[in-house]
C-alpha positions in Angstrom: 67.8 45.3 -199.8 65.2 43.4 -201.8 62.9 44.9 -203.9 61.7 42.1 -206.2 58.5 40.1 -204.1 59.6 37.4 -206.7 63.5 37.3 -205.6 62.7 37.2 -201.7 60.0 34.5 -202.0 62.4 32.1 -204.1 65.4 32.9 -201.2 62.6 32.0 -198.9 61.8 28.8 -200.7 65.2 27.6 -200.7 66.5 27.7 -197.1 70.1 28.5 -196.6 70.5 26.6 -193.7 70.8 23.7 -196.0 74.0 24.8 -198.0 76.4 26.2 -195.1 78.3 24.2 -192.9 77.4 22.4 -189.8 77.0 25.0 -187.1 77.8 28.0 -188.9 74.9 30.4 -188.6 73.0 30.1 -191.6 71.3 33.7 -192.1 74.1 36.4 -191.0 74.4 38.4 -193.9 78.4 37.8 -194.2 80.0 35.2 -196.8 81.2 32.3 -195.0 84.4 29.8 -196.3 83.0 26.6 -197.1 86.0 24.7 -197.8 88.8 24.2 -200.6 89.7 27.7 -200.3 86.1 28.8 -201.5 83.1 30.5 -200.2 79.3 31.0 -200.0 78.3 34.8 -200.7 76.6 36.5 -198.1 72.7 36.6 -198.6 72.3 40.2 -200.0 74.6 39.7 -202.4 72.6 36.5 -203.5 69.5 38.8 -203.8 71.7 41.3 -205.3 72.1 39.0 -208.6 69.1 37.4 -208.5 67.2 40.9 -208.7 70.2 41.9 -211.6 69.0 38.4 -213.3 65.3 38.5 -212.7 64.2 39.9 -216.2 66.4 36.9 -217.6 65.0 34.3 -215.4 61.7 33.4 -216.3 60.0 30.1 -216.6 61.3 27.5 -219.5 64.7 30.0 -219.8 68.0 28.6 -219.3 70.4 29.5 -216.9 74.3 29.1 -215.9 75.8 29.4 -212.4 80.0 29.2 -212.8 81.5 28.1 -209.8 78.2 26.9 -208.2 79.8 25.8 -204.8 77.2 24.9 -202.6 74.6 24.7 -204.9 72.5 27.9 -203.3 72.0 30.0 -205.9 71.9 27.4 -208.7 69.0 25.9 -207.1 66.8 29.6 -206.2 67.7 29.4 -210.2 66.2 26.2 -211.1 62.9 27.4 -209.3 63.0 30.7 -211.3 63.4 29.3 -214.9 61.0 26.1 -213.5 60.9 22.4 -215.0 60.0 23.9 -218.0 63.6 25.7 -218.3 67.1 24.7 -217.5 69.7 25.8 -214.7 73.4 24.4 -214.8 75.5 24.7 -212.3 79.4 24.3 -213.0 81.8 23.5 -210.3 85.7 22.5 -210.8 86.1 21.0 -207.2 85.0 17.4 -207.3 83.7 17.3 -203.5 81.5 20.9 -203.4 79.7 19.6 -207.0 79.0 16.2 -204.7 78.1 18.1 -201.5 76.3 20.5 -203.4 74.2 17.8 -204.8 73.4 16.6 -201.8 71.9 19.8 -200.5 69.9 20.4 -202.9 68.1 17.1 -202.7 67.4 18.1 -199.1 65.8 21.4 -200.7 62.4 22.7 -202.8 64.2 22.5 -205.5 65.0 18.2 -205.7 62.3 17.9 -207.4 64.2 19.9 -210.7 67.5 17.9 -210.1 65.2 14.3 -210.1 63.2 15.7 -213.4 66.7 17.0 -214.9 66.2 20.7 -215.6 68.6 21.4 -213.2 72.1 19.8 -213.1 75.5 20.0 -211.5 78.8 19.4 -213.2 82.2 19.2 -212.6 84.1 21.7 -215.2 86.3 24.5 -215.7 83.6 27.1 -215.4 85.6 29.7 -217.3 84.7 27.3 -220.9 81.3 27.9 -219.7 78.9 25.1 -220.6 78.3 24.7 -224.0 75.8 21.8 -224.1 73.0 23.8 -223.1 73.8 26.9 -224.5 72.6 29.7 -225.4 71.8 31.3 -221.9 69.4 34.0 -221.5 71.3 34.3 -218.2 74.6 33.7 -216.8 76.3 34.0 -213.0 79.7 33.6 -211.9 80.3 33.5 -208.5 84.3 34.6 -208.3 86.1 37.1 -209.6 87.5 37.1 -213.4 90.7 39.3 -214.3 88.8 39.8 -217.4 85.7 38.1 -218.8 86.0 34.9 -220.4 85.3 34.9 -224.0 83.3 31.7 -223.7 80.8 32.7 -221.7 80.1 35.5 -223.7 79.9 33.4 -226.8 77.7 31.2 -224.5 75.1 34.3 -224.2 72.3 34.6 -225.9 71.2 37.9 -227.9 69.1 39.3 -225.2 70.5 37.1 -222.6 72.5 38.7 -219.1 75.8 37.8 -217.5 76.5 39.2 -213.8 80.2 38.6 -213.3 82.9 40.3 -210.8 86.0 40.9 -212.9 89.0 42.5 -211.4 91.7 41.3 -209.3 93.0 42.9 -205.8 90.0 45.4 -206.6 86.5 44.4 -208.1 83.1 45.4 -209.8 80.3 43.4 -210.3 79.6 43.9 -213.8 75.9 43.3 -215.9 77.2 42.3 -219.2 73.8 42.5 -221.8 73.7 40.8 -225.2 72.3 42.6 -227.7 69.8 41.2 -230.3 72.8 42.3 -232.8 75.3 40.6 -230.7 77.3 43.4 -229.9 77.9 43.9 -225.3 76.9 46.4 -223.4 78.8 46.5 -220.0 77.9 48.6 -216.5 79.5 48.3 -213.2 76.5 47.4 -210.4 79.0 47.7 -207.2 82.5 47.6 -206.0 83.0 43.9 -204.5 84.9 41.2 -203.1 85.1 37.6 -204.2 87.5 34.9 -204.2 89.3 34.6 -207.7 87.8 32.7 -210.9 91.3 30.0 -211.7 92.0 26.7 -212.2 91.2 24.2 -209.8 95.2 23.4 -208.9 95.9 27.3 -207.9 91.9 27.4 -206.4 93.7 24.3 -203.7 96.8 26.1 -203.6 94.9 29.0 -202.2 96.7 31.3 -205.2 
């Protein structure tokens, strides 16, 4: 399931069983809800997209995670791209960019959130983040009916976005930037994520 040594030592590094909830068992390889109507992917698809980002993800790069929830993956992130770099994490739910603060100070990776090369914010992650743009590499952790325009723009020439898009049915796409600018676009693997919406119809469970 993991081929990269560098992928399964950083998943290593930044224990799960920090970012679930209470109780739930923190290594089954299943996604698990985690509240406001929004989940935490199971670990091989974390590796999955790591490993898809790897290339993308190298020290002093910078990095965005849309819809960051716990704070997991934004924070195996941080370590890859080091102090050096700069991971963002963009959450539109008020209390999982709080919580997910808070487990990442309990993680390897505080030191990065105390030095500030890696941050969390509250957003529509959809607008990307534009004040650390370009990204050499971009995640987005629900599903988009199509792919937002501003995270492409957000991309830099060279750079990587892994994004599912689709709605009842889904592919996890690897979206490359060419030096020219133009987008070259491959489907990875049929999955199943919770939707990429507004925060009012993310509560409303729509």
């Amino acid at each position: 399931m993991i081929s990269s040594k560098r992928v399964s030592e950083v998943m290593e590094t930044i224990d799960r069983a920090l970012f679930v909830p209470d109780g739930t068992p923190a290594y089954v390889d299943s996604p698990m809800a985690i509240g406001y109507n929004a989940t935490i992917s199971a670990p091989h698809m974390h590796a999955t997209c790591l490993q898809l980002l790897e290339e993308n993800l190298k020290s002093g790069m910078h990095v965005l995670d849309v819809g960051s929830g716990t704070g997991y993956l934004t924070a195996c992130f941080a370590l890859m791209v080091g102090p050096q770099g700069r991971a963002v994490g963009v959450e539109h739910i008020q209390e999982l960019a709080d919580s997910s603060i808070k487990n990442i100070k309990k993680s390897a990776a505080a030191p990065l959130l105390k030095e500030g090369s890696l941050s969390i914010h509250v957003g529509d992650g959809r607008q990307g983040w534009p004040e650390f743009a370009p990204y050499d590499a971009i995640h987005v952790g629900a599903a988009a009916p199509e792919i937002p325009q501003p995270l492409l723009d957000q991309l830099k020439p060279g750079g990587r976005m892994v994004i599912p898009v689709g709605k009842m049915f889904q592919d996890l796409k690897v979206i490359d930037k060419n030096e020219d600018g133009s987008i070259s676009v491959r489907s990875e693997t049929p999955v199943r994520y919770v939707p990429l919406t507004s925060r009012g119809a993310q509560l409303r469970g729509c």
